[in-house]
N, C-alpha and C positions, 0 to 999 in steps of 0.2 A: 138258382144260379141265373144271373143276367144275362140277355141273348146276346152283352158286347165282352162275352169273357175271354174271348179265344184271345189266347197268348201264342205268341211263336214258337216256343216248346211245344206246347198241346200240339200246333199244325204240325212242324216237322214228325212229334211221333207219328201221329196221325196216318201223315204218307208214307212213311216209313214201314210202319203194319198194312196196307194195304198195298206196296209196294213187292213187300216179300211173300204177298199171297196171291198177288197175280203171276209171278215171276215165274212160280211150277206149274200154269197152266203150259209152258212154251219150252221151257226147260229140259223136258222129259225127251222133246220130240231130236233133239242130236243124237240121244245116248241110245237109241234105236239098236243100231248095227254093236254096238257094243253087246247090248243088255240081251241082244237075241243068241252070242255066241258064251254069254254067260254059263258059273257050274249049274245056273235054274233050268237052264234048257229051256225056255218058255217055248210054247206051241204060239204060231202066227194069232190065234184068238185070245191067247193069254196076253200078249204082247200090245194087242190092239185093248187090249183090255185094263193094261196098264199106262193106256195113255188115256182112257175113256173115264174110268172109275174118280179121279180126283174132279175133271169138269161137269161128270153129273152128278155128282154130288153137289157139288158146288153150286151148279146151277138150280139144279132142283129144290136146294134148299133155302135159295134167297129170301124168298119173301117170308115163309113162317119165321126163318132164323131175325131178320126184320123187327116183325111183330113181336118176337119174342123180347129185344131189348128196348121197343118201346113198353113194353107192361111191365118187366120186370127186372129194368135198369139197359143201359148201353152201354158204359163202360165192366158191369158185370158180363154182358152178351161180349165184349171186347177180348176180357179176357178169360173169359170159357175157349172164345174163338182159337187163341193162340196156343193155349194148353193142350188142344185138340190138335191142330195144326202141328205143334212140336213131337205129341204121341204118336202121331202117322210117319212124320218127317223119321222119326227113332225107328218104329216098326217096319219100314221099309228098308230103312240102312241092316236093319240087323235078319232079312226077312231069308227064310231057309230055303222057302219055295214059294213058287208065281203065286200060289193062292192067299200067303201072307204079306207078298209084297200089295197086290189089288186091294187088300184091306187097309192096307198103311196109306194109300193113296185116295184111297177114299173117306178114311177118317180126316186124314190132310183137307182134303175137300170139304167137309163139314165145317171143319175148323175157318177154313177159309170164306166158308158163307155167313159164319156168324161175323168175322172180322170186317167185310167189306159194306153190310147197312151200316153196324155200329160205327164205324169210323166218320160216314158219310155224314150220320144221323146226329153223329157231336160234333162236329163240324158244321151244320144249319144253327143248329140248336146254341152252339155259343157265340157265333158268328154276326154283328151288324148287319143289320137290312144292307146299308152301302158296302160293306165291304164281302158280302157274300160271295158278291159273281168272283173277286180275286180270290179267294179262300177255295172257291170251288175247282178255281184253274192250277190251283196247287195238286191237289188231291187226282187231278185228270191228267198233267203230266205223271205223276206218282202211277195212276194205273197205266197210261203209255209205258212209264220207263220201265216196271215190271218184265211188258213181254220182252224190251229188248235184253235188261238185264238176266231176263231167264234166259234166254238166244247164246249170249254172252255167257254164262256161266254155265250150261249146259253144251256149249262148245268147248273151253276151256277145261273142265271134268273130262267129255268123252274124249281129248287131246293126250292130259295129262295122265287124267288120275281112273281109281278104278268107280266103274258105275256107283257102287254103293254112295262114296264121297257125297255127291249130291246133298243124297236126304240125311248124311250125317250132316253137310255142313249149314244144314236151316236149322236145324235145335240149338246152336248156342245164340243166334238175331233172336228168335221167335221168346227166349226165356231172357234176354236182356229188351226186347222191347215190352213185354211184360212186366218189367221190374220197371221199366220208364214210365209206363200207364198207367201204373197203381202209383208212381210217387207223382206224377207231372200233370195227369189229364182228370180233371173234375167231373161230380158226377152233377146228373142232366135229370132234368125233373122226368119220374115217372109217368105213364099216360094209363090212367085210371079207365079209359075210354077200349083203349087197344083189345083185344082177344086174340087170343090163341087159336080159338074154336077147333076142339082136336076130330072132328068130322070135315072137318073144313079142310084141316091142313092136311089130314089123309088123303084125301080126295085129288086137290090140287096138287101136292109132292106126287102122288102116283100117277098122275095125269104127265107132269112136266116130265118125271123121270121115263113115262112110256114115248112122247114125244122125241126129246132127245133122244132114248133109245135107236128109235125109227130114223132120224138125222145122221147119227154117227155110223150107223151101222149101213145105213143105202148101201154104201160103195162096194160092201162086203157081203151083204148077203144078195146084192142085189133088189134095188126100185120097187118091182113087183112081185118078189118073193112072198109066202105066206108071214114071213115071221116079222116083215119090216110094213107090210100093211094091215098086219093084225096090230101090230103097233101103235102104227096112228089111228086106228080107230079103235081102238082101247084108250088114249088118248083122246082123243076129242069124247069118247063117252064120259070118261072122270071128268074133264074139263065142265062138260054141258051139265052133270051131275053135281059139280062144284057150284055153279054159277045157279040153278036153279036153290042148292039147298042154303046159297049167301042168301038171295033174293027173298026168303023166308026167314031167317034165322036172328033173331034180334041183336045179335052180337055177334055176324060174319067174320071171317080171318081179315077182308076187305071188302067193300059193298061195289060188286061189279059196275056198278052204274057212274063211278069214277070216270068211267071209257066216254061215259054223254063228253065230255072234254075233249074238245076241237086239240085242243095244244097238250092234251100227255097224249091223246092218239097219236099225235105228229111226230111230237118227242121222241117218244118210243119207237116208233116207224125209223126215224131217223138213227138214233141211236144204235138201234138192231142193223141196218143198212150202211153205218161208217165201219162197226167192227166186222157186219158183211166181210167189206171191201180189204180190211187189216188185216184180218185173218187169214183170206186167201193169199194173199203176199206172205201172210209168216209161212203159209203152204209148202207154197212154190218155191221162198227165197233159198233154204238152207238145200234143196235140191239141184237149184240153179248153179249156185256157187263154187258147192262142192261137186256135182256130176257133168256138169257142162263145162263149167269155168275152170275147175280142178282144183278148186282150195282146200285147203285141210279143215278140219271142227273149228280149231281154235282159231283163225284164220276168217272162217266164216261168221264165228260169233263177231268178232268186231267188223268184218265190213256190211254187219246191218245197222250198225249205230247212229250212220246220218239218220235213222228215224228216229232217234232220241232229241234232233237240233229243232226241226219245227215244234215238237212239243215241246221244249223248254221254252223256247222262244216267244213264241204264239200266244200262246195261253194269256199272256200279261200284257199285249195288243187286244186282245181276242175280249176281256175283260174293261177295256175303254168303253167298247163298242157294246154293251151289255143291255144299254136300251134299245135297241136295234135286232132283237134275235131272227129275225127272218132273213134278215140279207148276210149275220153272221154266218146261221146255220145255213145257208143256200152255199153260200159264198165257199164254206168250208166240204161239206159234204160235194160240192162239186169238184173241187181239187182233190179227191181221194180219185175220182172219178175220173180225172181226167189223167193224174197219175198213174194210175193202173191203166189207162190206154197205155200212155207211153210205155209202161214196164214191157206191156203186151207186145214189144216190138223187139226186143232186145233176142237176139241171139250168142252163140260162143265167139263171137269175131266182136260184139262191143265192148266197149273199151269200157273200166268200171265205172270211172268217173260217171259218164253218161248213165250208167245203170243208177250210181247216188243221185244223180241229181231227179231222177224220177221219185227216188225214196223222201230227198226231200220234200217234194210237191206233196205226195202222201202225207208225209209229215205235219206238215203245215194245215194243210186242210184236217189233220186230225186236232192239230193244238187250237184251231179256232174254233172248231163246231161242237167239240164236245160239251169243254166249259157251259155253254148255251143249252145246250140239251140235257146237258146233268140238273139245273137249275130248274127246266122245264117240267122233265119228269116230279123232282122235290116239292116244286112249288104249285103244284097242281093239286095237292093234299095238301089238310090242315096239318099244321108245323106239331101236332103231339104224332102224327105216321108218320114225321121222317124217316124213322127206321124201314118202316112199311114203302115209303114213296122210294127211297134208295134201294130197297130188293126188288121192288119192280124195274127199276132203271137199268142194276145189272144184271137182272135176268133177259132185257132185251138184249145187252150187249154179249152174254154169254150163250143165248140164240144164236142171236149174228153169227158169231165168230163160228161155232159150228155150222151151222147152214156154208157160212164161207168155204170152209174146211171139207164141207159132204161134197157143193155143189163142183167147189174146185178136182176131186178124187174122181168124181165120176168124169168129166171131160174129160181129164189126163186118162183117163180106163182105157178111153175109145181112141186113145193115139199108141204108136208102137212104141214111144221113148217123148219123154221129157222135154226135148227138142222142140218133136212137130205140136205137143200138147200144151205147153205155156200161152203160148201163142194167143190161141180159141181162149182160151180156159178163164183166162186173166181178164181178156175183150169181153166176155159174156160178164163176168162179175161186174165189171165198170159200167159197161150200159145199165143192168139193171141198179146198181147203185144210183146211176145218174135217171133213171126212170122213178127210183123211191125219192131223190132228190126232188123231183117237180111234183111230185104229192107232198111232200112235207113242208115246201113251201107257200103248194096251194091253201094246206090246213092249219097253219102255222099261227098266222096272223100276224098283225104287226106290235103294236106297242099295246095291244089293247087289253085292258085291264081285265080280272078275275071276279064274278060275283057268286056268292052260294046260293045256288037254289035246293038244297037238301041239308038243312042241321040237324043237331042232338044229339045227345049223349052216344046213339050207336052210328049215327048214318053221317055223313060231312060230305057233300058233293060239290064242285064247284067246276064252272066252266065258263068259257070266255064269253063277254056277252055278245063278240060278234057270231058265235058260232051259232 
């Protein structure tokens, strides 16, 4: 297949499926006070567990799910992804008790990890060298609009309808954009080179999923409890156990030494530091609105929508400026940064307006920097690990977003009410956002071109040669 096949069909599916798999990372979190007064009765761990179980999966599954449709097809890996996605979305609607709905949400999350390489990974791959960076600003509004259409429809459900609706109403998109995939989206040559290496993928999945663990849970078992520092150092042990037995391995899941790269270190760094910054805002916003402000669900899904205008917008400006990625990415990740100052200031006496116009400045700085950073990540690997270079990418931004989420829970912990803790909460995420912003700029570089110093059939390494 030629690398200038992308049609507008393919695109639109494209974002379409990775649209409706970001959507339930953010969806779930309205239907809270519903689902806890549920006939399931969930216990507060159940409950935190049914908002945890679909994003580490998810996350933890990015990168093998990746490698997996570069060796053995991407639009196969596409739509495994959605049939999985669809069996979670059903087993959750129909689920008796918490411990079958955790499972429906976590199968959902698999599903969703194989869908968001593969989309990315055919998207590179049939995409023109020139017209890549606009192709990619498609696909990154598509994942922006996700969280807010999940916001949005998980207001609108816990308003209307009964919790279940939800994950009934993802199985009839999920099995018509599958029917759109197999007839509209062509297949991508396979990569003979790729590996699975199932010592490798164990390794790494159990490292990521201990990690996360230890992230989403801080708040809950508390920092320095045994169960959240046995964590991460059970994590960093599979990690270091990963990364020694790639460095060995003549066919690694990926060959650590990819990181020698000035610009996916940067990438990544950045990447993980905008959804940082997005996440803690999807945190704080639907609490603000509805316990400060006193809006209802449904009410509150649509007034986070101005963050769907800089991403639509942006992106397609953002994509001019494509030779340029340092003062894009600067440019952009500082306005998330300076956004969340402002949000940081808003109390029950602001007016909404003023509250939107800080979402838009978020917004904006997300519709410009991503686009640039997605590239970054992609283009940093030779083009047969698309699939591979796209699960690294969103597994930094599915970091991010959690780290946002932990760091944000634990400052709200240490205030009495909502109130006094927005305040702190939000100021501390945006400094450090704007603190990863002058590293990522630092390590960025500017237009300076890619050379390989590591080929072959198992190893491909490349990095900038100002690095």
């Amino acid at each position: 297949m030629p690398s200038h096949a992308l049609k507008r069909p393919v695109l639109l599916v494209l974002c379409a499926c990775v649209l409706v798999a970001q959507s339930m990372v953010a969806a779930i979190n309205l239907l809270i006070p519903e689902l806890a007064a549920s006939s399931l009765h969930p216990s507060h761990s159940e409950i935190l567990w049914t908002v945890d179980a679909y994003v580490i999966a998810f996350a933890a599954l990015l990168i093998p799910a990746g490698a997996l449709g570069d060796r053995h097809g991407r639009k196969g890996a596409l739509l495994a992804g959605l049939a999985l996605f669809a069996a979670g979305a059903a087993t959750s609607a129909l689920a008796p008790d918490p411990a079958v709905l955790i499972a429906g949400r976590g199968l959902s999350g698999a599903g969703a990890a194989l869908i968001t390489p593969a989309t990315l990974s055919i998207l590179v791959r049939l995409s023109a060298p020139e017209r890549r960076a606009r192709a990619l600003a498609s696909w990154t509004l598509a994942l922006g609009l996700g969280g807010a259409v999940g916001n949005l429809g998980g207001g609108l459900v816990g308003q209307f309808l009964p919790w279940r609706a939800l994950f009934a109403a993802m199985v009839p998109p999920a099995a018509l954009l599958a029917l759109a995939v197999a007839l509209v989206t062509p297949r991508t040559d396979r990569s003979a080179h790729s590996n699975l290496d199932p010592l490798g993928t164990v390794l790494l999945t159990a490292g990521l999923v201990a990690v996360l663990f230890g992230i989403i849970e801080g708040t809950t078992y508390g920092w320095t409890s045994a169960p959240i520092l046995g964590s991460f150092a059970a994590g960093a042990a599979l990690t270091t156990l990963f990364t020694a037995h790639a460095l060995r391995s003549p066919r690694p899941l990926f060959d650590p030494r990819v990181f020698a790269s000035a610009r996916l270190r940067s990438a990544s760094l950045g990447t993980a530091a905008g959804f940082f910054g997005l996440f803690s805002l999807f945190f704080v916003n639907s609490q603000y609105l509805q316990g400060v402000k006193g809006y209802d669900a449904a009410v509150t899904g649509v007034a986070i929508m101005p963050l769907t205008i800089g991403m639509a917008l942006v992106p397609r400006l953002a994509a001019r400026w494509a030779g340029h990625p340092r003062a894009v990415v600067g440019a952009g990740l500082a306005l998330i940064g300076l956004g969340l100052l402002g949000a940081s200031t808003v109390d029950a006496a602001t007016p909404y307006w003023l509250y939107a116009c800080w979402l838009l400045v978020i917004s904006a700085g997300t519709g410009l920097s991503m686009p640039a950073l997605t590239l970054g990540v992609v283009s940093s690997l030779p083009p047969h690990q698309a699939g591979l270079g796209s699960g690294l990418g969103t597994t930094a931004r599915e970091t991010g977003a959690a780290l946002g989420v932990a760091v944000t829970g634990t400052i709200l912990s240490a205030h009495s009410d909502l109130a006094s803790g927005m305040g702190p909460a939000l100021r501390t995420v945006a400094l450090l956002v704007l603190a990863a912003t002058a590293l990522v700029v630092a390590g960025y570089g500017g237009r300076t071109p890619t050379r390989t110093i590591a080929s072959g059939p198992e190893h491909v390494l490349s990095r900038s040669t100002g690095a």
